[in-house]
C-alpha positions in Angstrom: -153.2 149.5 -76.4 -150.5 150.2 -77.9 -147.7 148.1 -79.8 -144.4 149.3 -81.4 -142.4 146.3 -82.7 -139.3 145.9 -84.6 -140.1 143.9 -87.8 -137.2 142.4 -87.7 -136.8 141.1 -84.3 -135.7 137.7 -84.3 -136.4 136.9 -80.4 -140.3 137.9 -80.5 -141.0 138.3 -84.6 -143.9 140.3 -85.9 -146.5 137.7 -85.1 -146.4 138.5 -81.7 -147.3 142.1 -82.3 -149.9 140.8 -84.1 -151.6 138.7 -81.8 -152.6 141.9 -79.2 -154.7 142.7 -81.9 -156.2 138.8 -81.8 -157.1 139.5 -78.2 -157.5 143.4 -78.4 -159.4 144.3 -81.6 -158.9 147.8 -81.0 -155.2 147.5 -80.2 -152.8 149.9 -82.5 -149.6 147.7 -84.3 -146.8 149.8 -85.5 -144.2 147.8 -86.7 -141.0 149.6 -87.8 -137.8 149.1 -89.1 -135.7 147.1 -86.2 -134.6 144.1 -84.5 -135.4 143.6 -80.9 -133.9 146.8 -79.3 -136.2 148.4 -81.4 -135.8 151.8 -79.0 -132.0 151.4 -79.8 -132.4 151.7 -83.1 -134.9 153.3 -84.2 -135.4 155.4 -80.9 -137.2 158.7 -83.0 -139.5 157.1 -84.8 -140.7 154.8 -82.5 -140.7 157.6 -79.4 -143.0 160.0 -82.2 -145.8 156.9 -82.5 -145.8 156.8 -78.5 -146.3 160.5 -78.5 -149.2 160.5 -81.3 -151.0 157.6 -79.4 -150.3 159.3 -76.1 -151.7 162.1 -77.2 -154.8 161.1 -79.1 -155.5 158.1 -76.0 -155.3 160.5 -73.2 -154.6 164.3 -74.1 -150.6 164.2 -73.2 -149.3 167.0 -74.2 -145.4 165.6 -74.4 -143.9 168.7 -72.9 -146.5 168.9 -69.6 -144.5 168.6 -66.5 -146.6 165.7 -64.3 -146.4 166.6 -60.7 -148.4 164.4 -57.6 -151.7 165.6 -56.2 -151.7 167.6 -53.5 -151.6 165.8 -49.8 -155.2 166.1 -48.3 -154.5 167.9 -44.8 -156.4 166.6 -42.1 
């Protein structure tokens, strides 16, 4: 799981990033220079830590085009 929080967001402050990891020990906290439109912002740094995590969680590759399976013919 992955959090990336603006430190300075005054709505949901960086205690709330903070208690995923409480309930998620393995859950990742990135908190970055922001308020709460963090993506706003600070849209490149925080899209580059979705990317990395992406990447290391599941193998996204960030430039893959995702298509749907193909329909099973019956």
């Amino acid at each position: 799981m992955l959090a990336v929080w603006g430190q300075y967001d005054e709505i949901f402050g960086p205690e709330g990033a903070h208690a995923f990891s409480r309930d998620l020990p393995n859950a990742h906290i990135e908190l970055h220079p922001g308020g709460h439109f963090l993506l706003e912002s600070g849209l490149e740094a925080a899209a580059a830590v979705i990317r990395s995590f992406l990447s290391e969680a599941v193998g996204w590759m960030g430039n893959a085009v995702l298509s749907a399976p193909p329909t099973p013919t019956v």
